[in-house]
C-alpha positions as a Markdown table, in Angstrom:
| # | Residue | x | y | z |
|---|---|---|---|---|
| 1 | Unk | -88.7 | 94.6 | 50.0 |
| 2 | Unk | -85.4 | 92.5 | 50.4 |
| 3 | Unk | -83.3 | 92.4 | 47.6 |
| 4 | Unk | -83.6 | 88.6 | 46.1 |
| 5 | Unk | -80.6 | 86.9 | 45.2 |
| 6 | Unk | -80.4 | 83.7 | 43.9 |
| 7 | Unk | -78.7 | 80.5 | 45.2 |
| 8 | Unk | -76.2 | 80.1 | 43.0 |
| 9 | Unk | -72.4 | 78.7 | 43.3 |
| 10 | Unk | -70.0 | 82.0 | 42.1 |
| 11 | Unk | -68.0 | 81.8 | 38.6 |
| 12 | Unk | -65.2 | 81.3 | 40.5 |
| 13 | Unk | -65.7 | 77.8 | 41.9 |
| 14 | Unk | -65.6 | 76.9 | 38.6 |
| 15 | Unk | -62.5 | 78.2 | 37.7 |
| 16 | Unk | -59.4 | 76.1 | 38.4 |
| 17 | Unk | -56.5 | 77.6 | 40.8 |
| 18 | Unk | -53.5 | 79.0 | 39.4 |
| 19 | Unk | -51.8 | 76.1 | 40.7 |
| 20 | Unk | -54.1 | 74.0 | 38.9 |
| 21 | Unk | -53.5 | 75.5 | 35.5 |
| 22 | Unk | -49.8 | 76.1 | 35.9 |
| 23 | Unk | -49.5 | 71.7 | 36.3 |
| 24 | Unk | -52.1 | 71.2 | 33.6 |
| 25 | Unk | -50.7 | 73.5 | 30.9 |
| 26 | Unk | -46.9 | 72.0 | 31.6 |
| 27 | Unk | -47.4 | 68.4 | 31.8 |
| 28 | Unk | -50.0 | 68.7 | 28.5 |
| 29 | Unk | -46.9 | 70.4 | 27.0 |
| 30 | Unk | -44.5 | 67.6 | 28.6 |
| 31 | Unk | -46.3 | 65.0 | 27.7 |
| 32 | Unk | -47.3 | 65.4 | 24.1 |
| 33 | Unk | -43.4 | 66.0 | 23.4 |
| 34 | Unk | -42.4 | 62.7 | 25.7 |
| 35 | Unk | -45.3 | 60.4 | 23.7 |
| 36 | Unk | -43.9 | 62.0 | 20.2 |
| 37 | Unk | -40.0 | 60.7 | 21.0 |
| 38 | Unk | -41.1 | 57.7 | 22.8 |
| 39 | Unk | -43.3 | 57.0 | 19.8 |
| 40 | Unk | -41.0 | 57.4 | 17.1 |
| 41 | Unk | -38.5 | 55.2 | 18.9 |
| 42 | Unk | -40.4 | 52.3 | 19.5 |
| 43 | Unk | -42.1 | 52.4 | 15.7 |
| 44 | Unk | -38.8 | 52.7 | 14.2 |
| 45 | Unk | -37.7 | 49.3 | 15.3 |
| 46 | Unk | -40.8 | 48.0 | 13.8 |
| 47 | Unk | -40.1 | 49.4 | 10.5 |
| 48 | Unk | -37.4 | 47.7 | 10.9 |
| 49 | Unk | -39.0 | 44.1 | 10.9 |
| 50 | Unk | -41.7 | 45.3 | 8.6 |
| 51 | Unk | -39.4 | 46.5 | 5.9 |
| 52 | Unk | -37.5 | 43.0 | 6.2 |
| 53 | Unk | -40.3 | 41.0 | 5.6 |
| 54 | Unk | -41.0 | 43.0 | 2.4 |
| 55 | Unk | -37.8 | 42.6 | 1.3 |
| 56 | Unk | -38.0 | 39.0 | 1.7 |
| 57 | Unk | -41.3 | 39.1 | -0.2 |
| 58 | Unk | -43.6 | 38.6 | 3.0 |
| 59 | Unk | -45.6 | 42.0 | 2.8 |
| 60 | Unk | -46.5 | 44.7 | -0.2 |
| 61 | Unk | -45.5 | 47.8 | 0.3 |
| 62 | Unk | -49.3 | 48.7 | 0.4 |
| 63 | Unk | -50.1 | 46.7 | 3.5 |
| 64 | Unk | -47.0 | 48.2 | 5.1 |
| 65 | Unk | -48.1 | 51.4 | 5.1 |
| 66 | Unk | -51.5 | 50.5 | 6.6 |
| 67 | Unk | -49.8 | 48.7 | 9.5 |
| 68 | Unk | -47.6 | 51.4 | 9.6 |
| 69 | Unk | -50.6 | 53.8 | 10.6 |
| 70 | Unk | -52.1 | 51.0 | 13.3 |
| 71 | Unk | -49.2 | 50.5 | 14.7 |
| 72 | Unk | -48.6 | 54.1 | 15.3 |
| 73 | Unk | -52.0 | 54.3 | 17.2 |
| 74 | Unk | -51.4 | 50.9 | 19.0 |
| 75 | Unk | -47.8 | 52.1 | 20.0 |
| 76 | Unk | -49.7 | 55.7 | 21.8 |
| 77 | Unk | -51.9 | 53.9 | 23.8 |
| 78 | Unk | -49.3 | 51.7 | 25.3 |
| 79 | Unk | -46.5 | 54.3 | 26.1 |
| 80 | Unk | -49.1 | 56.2 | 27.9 |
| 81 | Unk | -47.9 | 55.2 | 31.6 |
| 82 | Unk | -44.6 | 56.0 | 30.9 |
| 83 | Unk | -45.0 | 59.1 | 28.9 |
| 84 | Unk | -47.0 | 60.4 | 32.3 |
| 85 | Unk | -44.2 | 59.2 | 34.8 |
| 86 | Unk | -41.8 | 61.1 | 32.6 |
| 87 | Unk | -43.6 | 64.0 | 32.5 |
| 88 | Unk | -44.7 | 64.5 | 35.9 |
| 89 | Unk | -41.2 | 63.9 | 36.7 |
| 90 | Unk | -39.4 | 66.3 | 34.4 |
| 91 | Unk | -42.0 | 68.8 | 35.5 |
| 92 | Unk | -41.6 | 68.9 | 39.2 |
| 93 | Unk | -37.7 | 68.3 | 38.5 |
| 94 | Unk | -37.5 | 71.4 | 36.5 |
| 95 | Unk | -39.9 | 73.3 | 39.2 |
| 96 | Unk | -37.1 | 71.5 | 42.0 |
| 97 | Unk | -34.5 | 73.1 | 40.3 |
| 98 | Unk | -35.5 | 76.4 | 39.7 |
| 99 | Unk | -36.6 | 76.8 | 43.1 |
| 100 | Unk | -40.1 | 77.2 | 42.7 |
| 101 | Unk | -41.3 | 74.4 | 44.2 |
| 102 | Unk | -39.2 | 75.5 | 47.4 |
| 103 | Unk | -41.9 | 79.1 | 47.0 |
| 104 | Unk | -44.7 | 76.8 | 46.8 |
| 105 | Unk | -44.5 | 75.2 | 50.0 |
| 106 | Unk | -43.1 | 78.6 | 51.7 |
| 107 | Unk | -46.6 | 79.9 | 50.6 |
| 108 | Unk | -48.6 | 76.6 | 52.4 |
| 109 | Unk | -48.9 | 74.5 | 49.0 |
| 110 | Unk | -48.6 | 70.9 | 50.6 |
| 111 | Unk | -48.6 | 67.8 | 48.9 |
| 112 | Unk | -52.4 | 67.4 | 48.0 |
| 113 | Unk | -52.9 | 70.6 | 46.6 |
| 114 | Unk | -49.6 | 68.7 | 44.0 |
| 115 | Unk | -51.8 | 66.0 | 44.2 |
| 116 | Unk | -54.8 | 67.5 | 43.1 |
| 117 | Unk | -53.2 | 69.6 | 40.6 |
| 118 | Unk | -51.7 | 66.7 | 38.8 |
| 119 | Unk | -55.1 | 64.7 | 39.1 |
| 120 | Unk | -56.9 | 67.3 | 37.4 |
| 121 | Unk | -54.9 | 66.1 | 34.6 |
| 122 | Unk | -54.6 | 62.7 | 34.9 |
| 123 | Unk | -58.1 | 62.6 | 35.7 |
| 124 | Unk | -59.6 | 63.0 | 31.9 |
| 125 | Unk | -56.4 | 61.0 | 30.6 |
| 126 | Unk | -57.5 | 58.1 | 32.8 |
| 127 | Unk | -61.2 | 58.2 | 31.1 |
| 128 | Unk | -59.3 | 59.0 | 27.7 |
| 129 | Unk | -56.9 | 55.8 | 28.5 |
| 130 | Unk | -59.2 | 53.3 | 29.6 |
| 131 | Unk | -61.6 | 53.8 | 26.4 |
| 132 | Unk | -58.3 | 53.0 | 24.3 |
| 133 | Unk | -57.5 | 50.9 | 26.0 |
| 134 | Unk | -61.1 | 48.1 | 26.5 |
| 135 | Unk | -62.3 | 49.3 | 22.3 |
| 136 | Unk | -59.9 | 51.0 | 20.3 |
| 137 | Unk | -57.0 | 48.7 | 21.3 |
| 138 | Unk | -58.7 | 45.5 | 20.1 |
| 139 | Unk | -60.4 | 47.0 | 17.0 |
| 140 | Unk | -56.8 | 48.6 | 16.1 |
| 141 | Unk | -55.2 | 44.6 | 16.3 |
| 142 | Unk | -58.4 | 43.0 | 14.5 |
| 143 | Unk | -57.3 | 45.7 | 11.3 |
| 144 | Unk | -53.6 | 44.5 | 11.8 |
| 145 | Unk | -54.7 | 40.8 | 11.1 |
| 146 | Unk | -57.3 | 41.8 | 8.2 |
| 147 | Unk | -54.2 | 43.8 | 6.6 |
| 148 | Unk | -52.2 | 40.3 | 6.9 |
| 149 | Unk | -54.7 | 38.4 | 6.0 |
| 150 | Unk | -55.6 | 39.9 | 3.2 |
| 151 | Unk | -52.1 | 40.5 | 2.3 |
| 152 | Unk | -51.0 | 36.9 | 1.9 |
| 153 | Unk | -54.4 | 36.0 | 0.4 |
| 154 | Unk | -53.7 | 38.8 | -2.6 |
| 155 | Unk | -49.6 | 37.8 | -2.1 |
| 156 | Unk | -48.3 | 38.5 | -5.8 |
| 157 | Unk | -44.2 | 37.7 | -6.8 |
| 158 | Unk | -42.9 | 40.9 | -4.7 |
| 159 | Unk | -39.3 | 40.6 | -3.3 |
| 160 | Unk | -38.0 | 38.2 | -5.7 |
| 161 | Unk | -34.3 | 37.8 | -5.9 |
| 162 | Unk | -32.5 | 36.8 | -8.4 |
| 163 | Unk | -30.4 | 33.9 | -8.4 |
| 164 | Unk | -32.1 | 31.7 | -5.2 |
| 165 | Unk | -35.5 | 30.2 | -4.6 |
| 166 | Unk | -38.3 | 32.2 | -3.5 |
| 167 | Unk | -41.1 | 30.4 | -1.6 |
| 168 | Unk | -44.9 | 31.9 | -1.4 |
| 169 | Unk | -48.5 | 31.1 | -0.2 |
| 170 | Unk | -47.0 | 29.2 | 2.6 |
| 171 | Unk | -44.7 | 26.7 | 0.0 |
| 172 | Unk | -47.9 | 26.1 | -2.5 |
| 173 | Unk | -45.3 | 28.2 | -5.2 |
| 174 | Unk | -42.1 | 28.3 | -5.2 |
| 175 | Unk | -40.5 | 30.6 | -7.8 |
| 176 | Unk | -36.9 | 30.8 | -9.2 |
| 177 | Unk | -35.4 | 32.7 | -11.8 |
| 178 | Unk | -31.8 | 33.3 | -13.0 |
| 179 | Unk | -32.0 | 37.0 | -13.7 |
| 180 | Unk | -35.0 | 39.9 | -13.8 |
| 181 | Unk | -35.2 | 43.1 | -15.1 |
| 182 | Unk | -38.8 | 44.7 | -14.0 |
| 183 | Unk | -41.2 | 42.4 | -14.5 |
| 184 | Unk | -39.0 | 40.7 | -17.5 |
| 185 | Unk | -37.5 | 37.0 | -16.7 |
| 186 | Unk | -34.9 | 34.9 | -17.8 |
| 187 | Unk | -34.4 | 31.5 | -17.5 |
| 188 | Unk | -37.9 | 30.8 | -14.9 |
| 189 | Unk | -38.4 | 28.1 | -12.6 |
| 190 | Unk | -41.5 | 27.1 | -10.5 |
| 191 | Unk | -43.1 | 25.3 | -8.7 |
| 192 | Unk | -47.1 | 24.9 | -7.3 |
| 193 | Unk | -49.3 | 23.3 | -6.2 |
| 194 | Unk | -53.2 | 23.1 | -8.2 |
| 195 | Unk | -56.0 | 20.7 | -7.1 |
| 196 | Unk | -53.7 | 18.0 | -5.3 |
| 197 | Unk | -51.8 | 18.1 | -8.0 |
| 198 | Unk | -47.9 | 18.9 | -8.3 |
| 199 | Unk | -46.8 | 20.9 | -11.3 |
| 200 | Unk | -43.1 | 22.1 | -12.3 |
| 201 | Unk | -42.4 | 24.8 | -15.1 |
| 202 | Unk | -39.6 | 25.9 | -16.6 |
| 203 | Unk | -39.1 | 28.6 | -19.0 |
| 204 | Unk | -36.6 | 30.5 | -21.2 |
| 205 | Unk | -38.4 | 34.3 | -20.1 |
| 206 | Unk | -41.6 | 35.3 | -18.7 |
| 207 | Unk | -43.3 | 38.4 | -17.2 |
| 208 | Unk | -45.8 | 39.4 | -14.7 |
| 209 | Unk | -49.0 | 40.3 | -15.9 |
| 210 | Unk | -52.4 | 41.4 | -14.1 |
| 211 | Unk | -56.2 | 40.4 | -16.0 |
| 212 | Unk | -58.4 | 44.0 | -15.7 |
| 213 | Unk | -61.4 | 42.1 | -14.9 |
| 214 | Unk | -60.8 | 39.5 | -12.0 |
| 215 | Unk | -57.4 | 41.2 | -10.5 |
| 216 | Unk | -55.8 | 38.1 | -10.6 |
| 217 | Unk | -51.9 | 38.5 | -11.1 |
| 218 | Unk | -50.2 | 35.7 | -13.4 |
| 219 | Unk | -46.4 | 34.8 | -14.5 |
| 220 | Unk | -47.0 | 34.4 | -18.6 |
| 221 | Unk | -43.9 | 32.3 | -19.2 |
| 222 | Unk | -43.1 | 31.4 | -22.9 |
| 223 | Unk | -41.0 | 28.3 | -25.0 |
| 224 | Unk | -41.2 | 26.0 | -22.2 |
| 225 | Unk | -42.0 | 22.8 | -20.4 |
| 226 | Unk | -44.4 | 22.0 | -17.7 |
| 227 | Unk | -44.5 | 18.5 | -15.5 |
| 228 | Unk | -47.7 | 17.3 | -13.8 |
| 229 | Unk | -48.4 | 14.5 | -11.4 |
| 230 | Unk | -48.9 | 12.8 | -7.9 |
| 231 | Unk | -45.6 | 12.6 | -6.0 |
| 232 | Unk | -44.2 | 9.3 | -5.9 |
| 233 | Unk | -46.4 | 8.1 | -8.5 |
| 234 | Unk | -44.6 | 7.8 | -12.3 |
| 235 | Unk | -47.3 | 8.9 | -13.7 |
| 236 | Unk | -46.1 | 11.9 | -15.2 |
| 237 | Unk | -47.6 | 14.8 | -17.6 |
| 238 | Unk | -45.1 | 16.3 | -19.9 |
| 239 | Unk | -46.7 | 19.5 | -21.6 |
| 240 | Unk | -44.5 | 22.2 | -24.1 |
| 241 | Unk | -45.9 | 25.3 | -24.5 |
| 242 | Unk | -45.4 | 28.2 | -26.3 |
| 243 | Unk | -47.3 | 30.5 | -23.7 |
| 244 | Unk | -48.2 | 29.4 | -20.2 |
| 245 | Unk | -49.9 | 31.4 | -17.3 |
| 246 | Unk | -49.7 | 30.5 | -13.8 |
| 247 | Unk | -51.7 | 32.2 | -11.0 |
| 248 | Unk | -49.5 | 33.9 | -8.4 |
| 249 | Unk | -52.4 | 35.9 | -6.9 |
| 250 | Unk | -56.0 | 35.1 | -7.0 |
| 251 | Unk | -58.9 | 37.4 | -5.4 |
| 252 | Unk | -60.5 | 35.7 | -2.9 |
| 253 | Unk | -62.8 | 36.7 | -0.1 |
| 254 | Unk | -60.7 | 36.2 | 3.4 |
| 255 | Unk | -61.9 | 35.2 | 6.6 |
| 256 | Unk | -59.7 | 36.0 | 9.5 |
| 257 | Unk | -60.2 | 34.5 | 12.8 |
| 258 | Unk | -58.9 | 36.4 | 15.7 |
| 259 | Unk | -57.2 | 35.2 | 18.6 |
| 260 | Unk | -57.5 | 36.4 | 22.3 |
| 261 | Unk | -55.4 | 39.3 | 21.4 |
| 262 | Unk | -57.6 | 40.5 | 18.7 |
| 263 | Unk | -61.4 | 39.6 | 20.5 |
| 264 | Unk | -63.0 | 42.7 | 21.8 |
| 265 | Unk | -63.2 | 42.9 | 25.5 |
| 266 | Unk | -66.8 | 42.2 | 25.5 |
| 267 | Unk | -66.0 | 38.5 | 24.0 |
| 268 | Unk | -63.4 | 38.3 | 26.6 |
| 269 | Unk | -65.5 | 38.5 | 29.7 |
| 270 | Unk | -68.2 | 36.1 | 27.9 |
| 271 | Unk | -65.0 | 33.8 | 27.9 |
| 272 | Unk | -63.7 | 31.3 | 30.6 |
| 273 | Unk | -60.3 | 30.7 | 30.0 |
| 274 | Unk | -57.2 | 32.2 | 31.7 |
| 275 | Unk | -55.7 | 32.9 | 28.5 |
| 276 | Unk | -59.0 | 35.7 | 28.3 |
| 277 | Unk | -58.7 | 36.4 | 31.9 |
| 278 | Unk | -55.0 | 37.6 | 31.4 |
| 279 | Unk | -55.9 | 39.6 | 28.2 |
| 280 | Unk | -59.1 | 41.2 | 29.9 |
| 281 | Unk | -56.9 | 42.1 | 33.3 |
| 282 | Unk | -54.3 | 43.1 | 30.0 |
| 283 | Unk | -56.2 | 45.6 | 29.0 |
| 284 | Unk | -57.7 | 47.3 | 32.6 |
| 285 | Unk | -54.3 | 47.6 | 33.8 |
| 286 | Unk | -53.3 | 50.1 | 31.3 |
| 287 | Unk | -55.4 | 52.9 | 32.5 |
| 288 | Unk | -54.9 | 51.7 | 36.1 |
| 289 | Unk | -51.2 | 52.0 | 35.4 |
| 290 | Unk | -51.7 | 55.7 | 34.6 |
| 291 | Unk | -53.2 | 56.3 | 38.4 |
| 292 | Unk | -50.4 | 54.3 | 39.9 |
| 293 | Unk | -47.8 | 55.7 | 37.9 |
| 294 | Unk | -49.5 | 59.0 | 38.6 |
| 295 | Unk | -49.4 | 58.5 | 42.7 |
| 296 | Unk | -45.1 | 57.5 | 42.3 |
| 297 | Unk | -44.1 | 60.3 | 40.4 |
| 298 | Unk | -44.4 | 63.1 | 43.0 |
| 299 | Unk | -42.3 | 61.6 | 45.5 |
| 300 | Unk | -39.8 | 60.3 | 43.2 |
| 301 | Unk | -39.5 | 63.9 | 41.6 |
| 302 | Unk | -38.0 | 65.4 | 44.6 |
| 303 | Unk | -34.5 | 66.1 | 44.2 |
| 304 | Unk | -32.1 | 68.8 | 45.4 |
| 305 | Unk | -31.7 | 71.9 | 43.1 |
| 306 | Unk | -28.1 | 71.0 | 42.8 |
| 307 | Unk | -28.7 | 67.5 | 41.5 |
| 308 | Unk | -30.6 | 68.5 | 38.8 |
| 309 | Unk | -34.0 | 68.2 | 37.1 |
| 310 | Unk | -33.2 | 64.2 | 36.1 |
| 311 | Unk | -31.4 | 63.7 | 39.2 |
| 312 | Unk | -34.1 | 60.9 | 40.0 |
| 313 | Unk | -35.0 | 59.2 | 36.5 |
| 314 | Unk | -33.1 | 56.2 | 37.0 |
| 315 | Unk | -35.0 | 55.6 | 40.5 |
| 316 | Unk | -38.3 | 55.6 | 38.2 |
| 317 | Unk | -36.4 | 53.5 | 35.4 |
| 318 | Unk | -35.8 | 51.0 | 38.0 |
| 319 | Unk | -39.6 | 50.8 | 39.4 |
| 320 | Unk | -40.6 | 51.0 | 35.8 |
| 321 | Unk | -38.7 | 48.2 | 35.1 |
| 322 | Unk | -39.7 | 46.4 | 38.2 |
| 323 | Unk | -43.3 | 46.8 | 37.4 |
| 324 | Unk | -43.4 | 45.7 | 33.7 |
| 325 | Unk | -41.5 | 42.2 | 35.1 |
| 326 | Unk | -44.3 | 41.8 | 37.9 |
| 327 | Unk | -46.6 | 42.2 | 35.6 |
| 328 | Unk | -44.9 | 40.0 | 33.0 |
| 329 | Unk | -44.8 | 37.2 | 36.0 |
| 330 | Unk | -48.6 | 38.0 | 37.3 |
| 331 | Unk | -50.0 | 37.3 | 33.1 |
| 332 | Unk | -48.1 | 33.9 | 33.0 |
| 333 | Unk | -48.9 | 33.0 | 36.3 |
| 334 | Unk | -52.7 | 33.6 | 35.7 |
| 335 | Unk | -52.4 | 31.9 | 31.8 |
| 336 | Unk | -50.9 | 28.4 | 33.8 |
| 337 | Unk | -53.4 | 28.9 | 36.9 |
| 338 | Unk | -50.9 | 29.8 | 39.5 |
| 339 | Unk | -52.7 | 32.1 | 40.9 |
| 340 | Unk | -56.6 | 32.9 | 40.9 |
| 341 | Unk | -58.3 | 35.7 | 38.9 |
| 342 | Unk | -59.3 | 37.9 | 41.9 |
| 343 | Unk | -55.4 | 38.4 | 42.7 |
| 344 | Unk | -53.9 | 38.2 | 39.0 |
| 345 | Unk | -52.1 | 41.4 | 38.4 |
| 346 | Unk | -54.0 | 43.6 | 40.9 |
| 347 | Unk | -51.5 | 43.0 | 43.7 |
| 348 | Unk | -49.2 | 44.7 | 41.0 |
| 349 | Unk | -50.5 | 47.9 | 41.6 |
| 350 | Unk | -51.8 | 47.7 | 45.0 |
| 351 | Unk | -48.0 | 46.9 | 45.5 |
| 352 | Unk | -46.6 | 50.1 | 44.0 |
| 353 | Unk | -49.6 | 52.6 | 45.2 |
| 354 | Unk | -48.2 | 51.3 | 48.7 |
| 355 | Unk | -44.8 | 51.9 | 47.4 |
| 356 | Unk | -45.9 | 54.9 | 46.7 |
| 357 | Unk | -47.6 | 56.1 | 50.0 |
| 358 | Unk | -44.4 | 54.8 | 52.2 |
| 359 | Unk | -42.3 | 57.6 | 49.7 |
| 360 | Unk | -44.9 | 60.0 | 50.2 |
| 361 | Unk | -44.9 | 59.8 | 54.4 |
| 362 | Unk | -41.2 | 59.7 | 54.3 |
| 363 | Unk | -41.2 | 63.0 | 51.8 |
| 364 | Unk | -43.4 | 64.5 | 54.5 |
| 365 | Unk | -41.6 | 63.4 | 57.6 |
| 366 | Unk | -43.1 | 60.5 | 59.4 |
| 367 | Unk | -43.2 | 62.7 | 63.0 |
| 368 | Unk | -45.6 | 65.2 | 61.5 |
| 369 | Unk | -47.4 | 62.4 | 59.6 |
| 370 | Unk | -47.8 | 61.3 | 63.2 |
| 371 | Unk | -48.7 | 64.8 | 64.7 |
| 372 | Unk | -51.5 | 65.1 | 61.9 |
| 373 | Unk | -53.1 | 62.2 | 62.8 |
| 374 | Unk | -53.0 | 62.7 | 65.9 |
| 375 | Unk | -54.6 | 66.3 | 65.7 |
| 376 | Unk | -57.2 | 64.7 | 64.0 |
| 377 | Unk | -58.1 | 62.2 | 66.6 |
């Protein structure tokens, strides 16, 4: 009786080449260090603005710290192109200059077995990208307005500075005080605005105080004066007090209404607008950028072993930079109708995977470019 043996596919064509695992393992490595520095750079001149607005009173420190965390999410997705071109290149550089891409080729590695190596990477990192990008991206910016939102709608006396008018809720207070110490006042001026109404107070001292049931945040002031009325009217209220709250911060319920930046990509395709049409092509050009980004980097990478592994990081600075304008130019053509949808910022990348295929052939030599396809004809 013949022995029986089943039709299966061996372990092995499961297994990835030692090619395969030698680009994955190095450009995972390569790439989580790029997106960390890159990362950290870019968030840090954010803090910048953030921690200005709360020093002029704009933000709380809580709400900072939330959009300190979104914005460190929101800043990953985006330097994902670049963090691959910069990885792929200082990979094969370092591989050029240590001469082991030169034993590669000696052993009949040619450029789509690269190819395939790095695709086996950039593969899952598309999939990964492109789910970022079209959900989490959106959801990421809706939080961001919610934490402003709700920020200016809870906006207590933060930031004040002594000496010069302060101006909150979007001029419905204005707030000026000689001298503070804590929440202790001296000398307390303001100015708000309640049902139509106008209303100045002055004070020698107050202080900030917070009810435990409702939340609400008031300035108590004490021994002073308070004028009502309609502007332009002489109608006046005079009022002296002995004690006098004033509401600096009221709980309210806020409703935040996103703008094209902030609507999830499946409200953008039920949209017809350019404005939409630019955000939606936005958003699929991100992962996209990761394939064409992908396809440059080899042929850029090659340099001499004498020039060194970043011997060719300005050439993909320059294309980098070439490609963010086009694609600057392509979203504000396609938001004042210049050009249709169906090109918008597609020609962008059809343009540098060409790019791309003209530095492959010339890496390759274009006579046996020619002598392959001619074999295989």
């Amino acid at each position: 009786m013949p022995n029986y043996k089943p039709n299966t596919l061996p372990m092995s064509a499961f297994k990835l080449k030692i090619i395969d695992r030698l680009f994955v393992v190095q450009l995972s490595k390569m790439m989580l260090g790029v997106m960390t520095v890159l990362s950290v750079i870019l968030l840090s001149q954010r803090l910048v603005r953030l921690f200005s607005k709360v020093s002029a009173g704009e933000l709380s420190t809580d709400a900072v710290l939330s959009l300190i965390s979104f914005n460190m999410m929101l800043l990953v997705i985006k330097v994902l192109p670049v963090a691959l071109l910069l990885s792929i290149l200082m990979v094969l550089g370092r591989m050029y200059r240590d001469h082991e891409m030169t034993a590669l080729f000696s052993a009949g590695v040619g450029l789509a077995e690269i190819y395939r190596a790095i695709f086996i990477f950039v593969g899952p990192l598309f999939a990964v990208a492109l789910y970022l990008s079209l959900v989490v991206s959106p959801t990421l910016m809706q939080e961001i307005e919610r934490v402003k939102e709700g920020d200016q709608a809870s906006l207590d006396i933060r930031g004040i500075t002594d000496g010069r008018f302060n101006e909150y809720s979007r001029g419905d207070l204005v707030f000026y005080v000689e001298n503070i110490t804590d929440d202790k006042m001296s000398n307390v001026f303001i100015q708000n605005r309640q049902h139509g109404k106008l209303g100045i107070t002055s004070s020698k001292s107050g202080e900030i105080k917070v009810d435990p049931k409702t939340g609400d945040r008031f300035i108590v002031l004490k021994d002073g004066n308070r004028y009502e009325g309609v502007p332009g009217q002489a109608d006046y209220k005079i009022t002296k007090f002995k004690e006098y709250g004033v509401v600096v911060a009221e709980k309210t319920n806020v409703t935040v209404e996103f703008g094209t930046k902030e609507k999830s990509t499946s409200d953008l395709m039920d949209m017809d607008s350019p404005r939409a049409t630019s955000e939606l092509q936005k958003r699929f050009s991100l992962p996209l950028a990761i394939l064409t980004f992908a396809l440059l980097a080899v042929p850029i990478s090659r340099v001499s072993p004498r020039a060194g592994m970043y011997g060719n990081l300005l050439t993909a600075l320059l294309i980098y930079i070439i490609f963010e304008n086009f694609m600057s130019l392509s979203h504000s053509w396609l938001v004042k109708g210049v050009i249709p949808a169906w090109i918008g910022v597609w020609w962008v990348h059809l343009f540098m995977m060409g790019l791309a295929a003209v530095m492959a052939i010339k890496m390759l030599g274009f006579s046996y470019v020619k002598e392959t396809m001619l074999a295989k004809k």
